[in-house]
N, C-alpha and C positions, 0 to 999 in steps of 0.2 A: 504494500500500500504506500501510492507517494506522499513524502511530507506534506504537513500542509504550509501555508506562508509563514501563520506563525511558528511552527516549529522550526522552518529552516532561520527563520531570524534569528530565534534561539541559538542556533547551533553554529550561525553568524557571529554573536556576538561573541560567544564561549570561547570558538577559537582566536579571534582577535584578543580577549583578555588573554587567553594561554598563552599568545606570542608576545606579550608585553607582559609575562609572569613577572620578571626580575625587576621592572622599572616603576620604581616609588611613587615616579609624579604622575602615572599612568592612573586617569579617575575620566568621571561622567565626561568631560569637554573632549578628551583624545578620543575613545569611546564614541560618541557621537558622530565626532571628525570621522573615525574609521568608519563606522557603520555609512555614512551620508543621510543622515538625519539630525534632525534638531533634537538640541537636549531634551527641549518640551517635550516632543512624542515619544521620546525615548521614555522618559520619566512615566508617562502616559502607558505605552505601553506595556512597559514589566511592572506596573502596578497592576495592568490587567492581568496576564497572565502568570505572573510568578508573584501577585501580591507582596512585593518587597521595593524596595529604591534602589535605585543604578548603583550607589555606593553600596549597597547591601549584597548584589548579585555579585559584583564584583570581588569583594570582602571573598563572600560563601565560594568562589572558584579558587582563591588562594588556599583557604583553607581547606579546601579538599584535596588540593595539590599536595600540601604540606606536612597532610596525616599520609599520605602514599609515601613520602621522601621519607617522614620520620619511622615508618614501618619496617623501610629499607634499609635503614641504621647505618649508611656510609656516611652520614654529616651527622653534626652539633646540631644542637635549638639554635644558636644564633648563625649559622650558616645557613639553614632553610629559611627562617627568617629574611634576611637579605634574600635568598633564592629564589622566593614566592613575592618580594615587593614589599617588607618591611623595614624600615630604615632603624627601627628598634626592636629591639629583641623581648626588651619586657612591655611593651607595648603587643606584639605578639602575643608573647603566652600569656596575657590577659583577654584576648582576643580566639585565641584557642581554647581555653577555658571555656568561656561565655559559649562558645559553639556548639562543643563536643562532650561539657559536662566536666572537662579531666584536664588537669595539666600534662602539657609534653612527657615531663616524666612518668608522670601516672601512666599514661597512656602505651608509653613503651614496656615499661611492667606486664603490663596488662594484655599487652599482645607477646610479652616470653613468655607468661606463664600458660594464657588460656586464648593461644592462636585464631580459634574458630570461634570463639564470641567475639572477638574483636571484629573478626570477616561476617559474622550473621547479625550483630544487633549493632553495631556503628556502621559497617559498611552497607548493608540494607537489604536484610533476609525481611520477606513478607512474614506474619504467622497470621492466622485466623485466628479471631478474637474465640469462639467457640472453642477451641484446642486451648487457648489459654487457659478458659476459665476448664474446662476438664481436667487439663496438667493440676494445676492449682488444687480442685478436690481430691484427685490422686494422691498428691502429695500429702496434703493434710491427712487425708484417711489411713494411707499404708505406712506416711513416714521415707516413701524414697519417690525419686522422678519416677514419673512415668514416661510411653516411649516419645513423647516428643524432647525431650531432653538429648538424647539423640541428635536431634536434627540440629541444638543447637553447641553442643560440646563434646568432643570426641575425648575430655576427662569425664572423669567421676564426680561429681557436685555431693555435697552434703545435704539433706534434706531441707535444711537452715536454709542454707546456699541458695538452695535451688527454691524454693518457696521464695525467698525475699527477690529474688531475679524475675522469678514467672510473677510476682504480684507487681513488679515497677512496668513490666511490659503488658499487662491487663490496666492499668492508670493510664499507661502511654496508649493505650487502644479506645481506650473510655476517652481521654482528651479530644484525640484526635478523630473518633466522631462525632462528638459533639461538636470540634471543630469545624469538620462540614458539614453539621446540620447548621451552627450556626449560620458561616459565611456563604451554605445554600441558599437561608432565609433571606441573607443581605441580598445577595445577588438578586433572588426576584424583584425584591422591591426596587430594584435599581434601576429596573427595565425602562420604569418610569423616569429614566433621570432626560433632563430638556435644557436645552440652550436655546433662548429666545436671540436670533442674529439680530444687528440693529437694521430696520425697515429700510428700504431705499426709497430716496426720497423723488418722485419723479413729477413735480410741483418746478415751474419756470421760476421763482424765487427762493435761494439759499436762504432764506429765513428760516423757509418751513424745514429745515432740516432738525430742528428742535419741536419742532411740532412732530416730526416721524419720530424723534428718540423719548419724546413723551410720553407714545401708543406704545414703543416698547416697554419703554419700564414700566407702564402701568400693567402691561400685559404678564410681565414678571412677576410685579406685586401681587397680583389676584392671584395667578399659578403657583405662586408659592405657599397661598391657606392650603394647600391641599396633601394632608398626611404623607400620602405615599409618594409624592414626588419630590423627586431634589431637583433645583432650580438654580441654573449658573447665574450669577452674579452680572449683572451688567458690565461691570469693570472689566471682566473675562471677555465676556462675549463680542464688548465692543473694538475688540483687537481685530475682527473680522470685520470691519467695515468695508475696507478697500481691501479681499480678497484676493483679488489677483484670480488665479489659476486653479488654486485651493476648491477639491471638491468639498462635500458636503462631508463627506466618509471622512476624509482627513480632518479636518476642522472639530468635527465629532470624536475625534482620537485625541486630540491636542485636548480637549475641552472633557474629554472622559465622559458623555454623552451617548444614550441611545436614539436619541430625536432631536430633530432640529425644527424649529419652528422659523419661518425665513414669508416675507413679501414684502409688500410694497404699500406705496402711500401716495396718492396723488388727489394736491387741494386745490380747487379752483372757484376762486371767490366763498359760496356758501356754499357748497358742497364738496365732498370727499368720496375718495372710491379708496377699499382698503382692499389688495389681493394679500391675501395669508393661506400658506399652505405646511402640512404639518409631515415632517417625511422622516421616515426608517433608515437613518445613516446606515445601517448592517448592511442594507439591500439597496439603497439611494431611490426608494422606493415611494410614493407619495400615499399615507398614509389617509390624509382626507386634504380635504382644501374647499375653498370656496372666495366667494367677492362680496363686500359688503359697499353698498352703495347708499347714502348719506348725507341728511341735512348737517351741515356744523352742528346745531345745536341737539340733533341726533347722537351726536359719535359718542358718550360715553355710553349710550346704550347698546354702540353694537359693537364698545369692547368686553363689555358684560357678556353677551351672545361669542363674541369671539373666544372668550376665553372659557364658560361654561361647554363647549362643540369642542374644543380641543381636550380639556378635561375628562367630558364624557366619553371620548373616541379612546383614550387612555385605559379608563378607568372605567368601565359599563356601568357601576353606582355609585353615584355622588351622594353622600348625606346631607342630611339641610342644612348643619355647620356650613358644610363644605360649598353646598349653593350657595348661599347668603355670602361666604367670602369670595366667592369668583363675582357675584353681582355687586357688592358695594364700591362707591363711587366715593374716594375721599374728596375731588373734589367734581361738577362738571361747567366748571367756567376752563374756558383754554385759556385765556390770557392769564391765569391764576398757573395754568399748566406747565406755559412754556416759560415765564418768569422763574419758577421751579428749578428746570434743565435749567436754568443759565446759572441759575446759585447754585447747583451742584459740579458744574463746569468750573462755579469760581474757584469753589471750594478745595476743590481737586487740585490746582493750584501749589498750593502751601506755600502760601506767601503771604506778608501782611496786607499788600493791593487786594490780594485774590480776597483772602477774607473779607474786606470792605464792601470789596464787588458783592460778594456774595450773600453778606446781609444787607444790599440795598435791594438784590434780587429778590430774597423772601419776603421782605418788608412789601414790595410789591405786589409779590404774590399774596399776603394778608389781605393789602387792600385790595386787589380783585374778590378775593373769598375769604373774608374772616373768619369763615369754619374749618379752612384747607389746613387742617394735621398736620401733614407732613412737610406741609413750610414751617411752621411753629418749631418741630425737632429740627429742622434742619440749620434753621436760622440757633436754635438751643446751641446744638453742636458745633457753629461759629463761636459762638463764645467761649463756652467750655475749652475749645482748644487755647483759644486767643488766652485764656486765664492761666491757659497750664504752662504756656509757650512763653509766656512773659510781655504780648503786646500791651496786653492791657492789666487793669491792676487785680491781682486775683479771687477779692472778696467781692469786688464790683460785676468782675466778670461771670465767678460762681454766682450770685444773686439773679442775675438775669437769665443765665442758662437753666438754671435751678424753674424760675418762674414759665421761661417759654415753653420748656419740657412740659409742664402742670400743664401750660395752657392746652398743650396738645393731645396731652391725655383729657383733655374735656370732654374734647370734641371726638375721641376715639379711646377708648380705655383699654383697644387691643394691640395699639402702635408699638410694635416691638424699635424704636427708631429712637422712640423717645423713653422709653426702658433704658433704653442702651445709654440713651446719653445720661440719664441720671445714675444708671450706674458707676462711669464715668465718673461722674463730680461726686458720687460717694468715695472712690478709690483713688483717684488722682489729686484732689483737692478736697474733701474732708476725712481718708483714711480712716474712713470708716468702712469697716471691710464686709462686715454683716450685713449693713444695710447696704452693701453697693452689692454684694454676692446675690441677693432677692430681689435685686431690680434685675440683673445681668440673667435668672433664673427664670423672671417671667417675660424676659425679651425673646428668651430659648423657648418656654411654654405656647406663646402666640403666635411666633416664625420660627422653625427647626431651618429654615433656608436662608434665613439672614446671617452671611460666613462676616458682616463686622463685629456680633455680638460674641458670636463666637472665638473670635480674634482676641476684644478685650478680656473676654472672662480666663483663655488662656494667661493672658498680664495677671492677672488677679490669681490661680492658682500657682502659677510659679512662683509668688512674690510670699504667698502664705505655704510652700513645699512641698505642694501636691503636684510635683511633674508630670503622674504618670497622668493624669486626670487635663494637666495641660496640655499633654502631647496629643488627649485625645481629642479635645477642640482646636488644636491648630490642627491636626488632620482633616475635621470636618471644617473647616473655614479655605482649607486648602483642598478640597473636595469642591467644594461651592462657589469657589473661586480661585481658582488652579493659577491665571497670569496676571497675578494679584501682587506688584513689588512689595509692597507692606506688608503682605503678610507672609511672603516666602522669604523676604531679611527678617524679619520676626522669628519665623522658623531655625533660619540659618543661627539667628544669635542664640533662638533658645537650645540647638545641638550643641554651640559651643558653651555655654552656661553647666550644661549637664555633663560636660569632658568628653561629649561624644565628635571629635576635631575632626575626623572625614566626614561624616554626615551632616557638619556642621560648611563643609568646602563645598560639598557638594551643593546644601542648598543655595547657598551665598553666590555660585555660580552660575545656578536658575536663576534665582533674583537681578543678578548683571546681566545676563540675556535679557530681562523683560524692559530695562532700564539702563540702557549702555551711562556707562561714567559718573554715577551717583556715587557721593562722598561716602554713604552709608557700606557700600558693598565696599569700597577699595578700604575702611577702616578697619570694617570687620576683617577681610582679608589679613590684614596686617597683625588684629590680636592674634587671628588662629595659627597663622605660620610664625607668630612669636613663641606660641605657648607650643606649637611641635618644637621646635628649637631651630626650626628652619630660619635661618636669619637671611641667608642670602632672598629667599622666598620674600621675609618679613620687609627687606629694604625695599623692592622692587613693588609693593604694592603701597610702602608710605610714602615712594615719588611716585604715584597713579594718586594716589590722598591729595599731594602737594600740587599737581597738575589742573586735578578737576577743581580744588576750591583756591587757584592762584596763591596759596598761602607761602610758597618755598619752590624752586625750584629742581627739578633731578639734580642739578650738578652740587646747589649745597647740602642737600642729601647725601649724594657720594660722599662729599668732603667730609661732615660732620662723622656719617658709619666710619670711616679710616681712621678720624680720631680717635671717637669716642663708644664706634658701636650703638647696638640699639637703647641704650640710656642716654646718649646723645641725641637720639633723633626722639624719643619721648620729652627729654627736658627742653629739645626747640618745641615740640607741641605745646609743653605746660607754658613757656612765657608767652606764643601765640595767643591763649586760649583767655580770655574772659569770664568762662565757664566755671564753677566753684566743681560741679560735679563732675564737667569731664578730665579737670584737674587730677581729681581724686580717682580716677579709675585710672590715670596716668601712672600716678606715684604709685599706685597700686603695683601696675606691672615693672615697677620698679623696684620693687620689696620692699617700699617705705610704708609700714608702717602708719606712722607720726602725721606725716605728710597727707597720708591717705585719711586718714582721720579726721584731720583737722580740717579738711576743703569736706568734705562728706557734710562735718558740722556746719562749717559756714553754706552749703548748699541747701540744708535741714530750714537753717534762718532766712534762708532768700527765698525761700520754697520753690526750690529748683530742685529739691532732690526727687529724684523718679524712686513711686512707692513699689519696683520690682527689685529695689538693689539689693536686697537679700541673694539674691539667686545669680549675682554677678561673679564668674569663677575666680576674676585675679583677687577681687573685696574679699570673697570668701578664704581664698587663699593667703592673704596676706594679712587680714583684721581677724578673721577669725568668726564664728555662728554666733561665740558669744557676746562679744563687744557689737556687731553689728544689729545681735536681737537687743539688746540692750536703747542702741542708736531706734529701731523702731516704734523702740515701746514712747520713747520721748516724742517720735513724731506722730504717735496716736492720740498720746495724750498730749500735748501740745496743742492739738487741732481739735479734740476735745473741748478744751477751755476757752478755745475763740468762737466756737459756733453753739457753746450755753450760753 
């Protein structure tokens, strides 16, 4: 039987990792290079098929390599280590550990002493779960193996022995189908997953191009009440405007999608005609479709009807939850609509202009509709940042985000937007973590597709040491909105926060694909090949830092590493910096201590300190869990006393 595609890309990539076994710097970007695809669909695709990350796939072929070399017993641990693409030996056998269960040495014990467990239950003998559990009564009843013992050891076992062996491989059988009962369940509901592409706008005025990206997002917003669907993010999807060549299949791979919902828009004077057709990326197949033709003051009615016919076509029964949220209308004035798109245009920004822009735009949008929701958060979430950011003054600016939030919940008490943002101003500016953990809870309750709440509540579980709970919503935020820079440098920093420093390159790699030459990805760059010990690595990405924000040039770069090394080029960063807190993660990486401390505090008092620095690896490493919880507890209570 021939391969099928994806298997031979499998077996594509296996071997180009093989042939770059020994070389260190060999990760996702060479990878890609060799394959002829983008990192995105690369990422994309061995999440589908091998449910792991390119740094992951990659990792598990060294290590499979590495237990054949070490079986073979002609080299050391630290010779295969370099052999297989390790530039550290004990960075390895923490790696080989984590893998296989066993240290290197263990592991070679373990195959002098008892050969064929080593070949049947690490290198991957099938058993039937049925034979386990019979093995297992056997033993218990008679006190010796029974004959499947046999198949798995050509010694003698001891009853002990052999009972506590057959019961880890009955756990291991029990895991692992419940395993895929579980990620079967997932997979159905997945079926459902949709990317709404941005409309094309075929209207002789470039205005109405905010008028086409309005019907989308609202089409998303309504698609997204609906349980069993995951819903890509605007932010995602809108990376497909200008196409190109790009079919629908691929797009849909990039996007991790089973449906694409894709047409058009054309307005002319008081009427609209909308083509929407809903199609089967798997097959490029058109699933339904139709045209909606339209007074202006008709259209939010036949995005209600749009969206309930693509729903239904999905999904054969909708519950009346689920009607009622495909029919409600946050707002249906347009000129309230498209005011909207331009403040989130501003917004998008991040810039003190863009912010201005963008609450004149909501402001606008209120007074077309002073019932419209979702300007009220939006304009909330203007502030909120402006308060954290330092444009404006931070009790001024929490007061007003605080109140626009309220207002918006008035007019809608299911607005996951405006959840989000008061969670926000509980955790960022009153650290108050309870009450911002139960706004950021019922932002998740009313939208499971909203991947920004998702995004912040990860801030907030890393920041109180729940990683693994973190990782699990930055997966889903990064599900929901896969070419999202924010929250794939989010990701990247949270791998390297957690010591996990390939996974942490990895992502930080995606993130500079979506966002060529952003200061954030060349800094990170720089801590993570600090903290390998890669210095040559560390210098060449803090002249790409020194580049993108004009602060220093390559060549005094060079000059300073020849003096001084990489404390040289952090102590040019601290006298640059203005910043109290990015001072302190400076001196951090510099073993100070003292230094780290003391800007930490003065960052506490300017309220510039970001409430995730617990979870910062050089802080952690260098101040210590206790002085740092210590530092929290003052800024909780601190901001206690100001807001009684």
């Amino acid at each position: 039987m021939p391969e099928s595609k994806d298997e031979s890309l499998l077996r594509k990539l296996r071997e180009i990792v093989l042939s770059n076994l020994d070389n260190e710097d060999f990760s996702v970007t060479e990878l890609s290079e060799e394959a002829g695809i983008s990192r995105s669909y690369l990422h994309r695709k061995l999440k589908q098929l091998k449910g792991q990350s390119v740094s992951r796939f990659i990792r598990e072929i060294r290590l499979k390599q590495s237990l054949e070399l070490l079986l073979d017993d002609s080299l050391t641990t630290s010779e295969i280590a370099y052999k297989v693409g390790f530039s550290s030996p004990s960075y390895f056998h923490k790696c080989f550990h984590d893998y296989f269960g066993y240290t290197p040495g263990e592991m070679k014990e373990m195959y002098r002493t008892r050969p064929q467990l080593i070949h049947d239950h690490i290198l991957g003998t099938t058993l039937d779960l049925k034979d386990i559990v019979a093995e297992i009564q056997q033993t218990e009843k008679e006190g010796t193996p029974g004959p499947l013992a046999d198949k798995i050891s050509r010694k003698r076992f001891s009853a002990a022995a052999m009972r506590m062996f057959l019961t880890v491989l009955l756990l291991l059988a029990i895991i692992i189908t419940a395993g895929l009962f579980y990620f079967g369940k997932k997979d159905a509901t997945k079926d459902n997953s949709i990317a709404v592409l941005p409309l094309t706008n075929l209207s002789n005025e470039v205005e109405n191009r905010y008028f086409a990206d309005g019907l989308a997002e609202d089409l998303i917003n309504r698609l997204s009440g609906v349980d069993s669907f995951t819903v890509i993010s605007r932010t995602s999807s809108d990376r497909f405007r200008d196409r190109k060549d790009q079919s629908l299949a691929q797009i849909a791979g990039e996007l991790g999608v089973n449906y694409i919902v894709e047409g058009s828009v054309q307005r002319n004077a008081e009427k609209v005609r909308i083509n929407i057709q809903l199609v089967d990326a798997g097959t490029d197949s058109q699933v339904w479709g139709s045209t909606y033709d339209r007074d202006v003051n008709d259209l939010f009615s036949a995005q209600s009807e749009i969206a309930v016919d693509i729903a239904s076509e999905l999904k054969k029964v909708l519950t009346e939850a689920e009607t009622v949220s495909l029919r409600q209308n946050r707002t249906t004035n347009l000129e309230a609509l498209e005011y909207y798109q331009l403040g989130t245009i501003a917004l998008k920004k991040g810039t003190g202009e863009g912010y201005v822009s963008a609450i004149n735009h909501f402001e606008n949008a209120i007074e077309a509709d002073s019932s419209f929701s979702l300007a009220y958060a939006g304009m909330a979430s203007v502030y909120r940042i402006m308060a954290c950011q330092g444009y404006i003054d931070r009790r001024v600016g929490r007061e007003q985000a605080h109140e626009l939030a309220l207002n918006a919940l008035s007019f809608d008490q299911s607005l996951s937007e405006a959840y989000t943002v008061l969670g926000n101003i509980y955790f960022r500016l009153d650290w108050d973590w309870e009450k911002a953990e139960n706004a950021f809870l019922q932002a998740i309750d009313f939208n499971p597709s909203y991947s920004v709440v998702h995004h912040h509540y990860a801030a907030l579980l890393n920041a109180s040491g729940r990683s693994e709970q973190a990782r699990h919503h930055l997966n889903k935020a990064q599900e929901l909105d896969p070419l999202s820079f924010v929250i794939n440098n989010y990701s990247a920093e949270t791998y390297f926060n957690h010591g996990e420093f390939e996974q942490a390159l990895n992502e930080n790699h995606k993130a500079a694909g979506l966002i060529a030459d952003h200061p954030l990805t060349a800094w990170l760059e720089f801590r993570i090949n600090y903290a390998l010990d890669k210095e040559n690595r560390a210098l060449e990405a803090f002249k790409d830092y020194g580049l993108i924000t004009g602060e220093f040039f390559p060549e005094e770069a060079d000059s300073i590493f020849q003096r001084s090394g990489i404390e040289g080029l952090l102590q040019k960063k601290i006298s640059l910096s203005d910043q109290a807190y990015e001072k302190a993660l400076c001196y951090a990486m510099i073993d100070d201590p003292e230094n780290t401390f003391t800007f930490l505090n003065e960052a506490l008092r300017s309220g510039t300190l970001r409430p995730d620095f617990l979870a910062d690896h050089f802080l952690l490493k260098t101040i210590g869990k206790v002085r740092l919880e210590q530092l929290l507890e003052e800024a909780k209570s601190g901001q206690t006393s100001t807001n009684s």
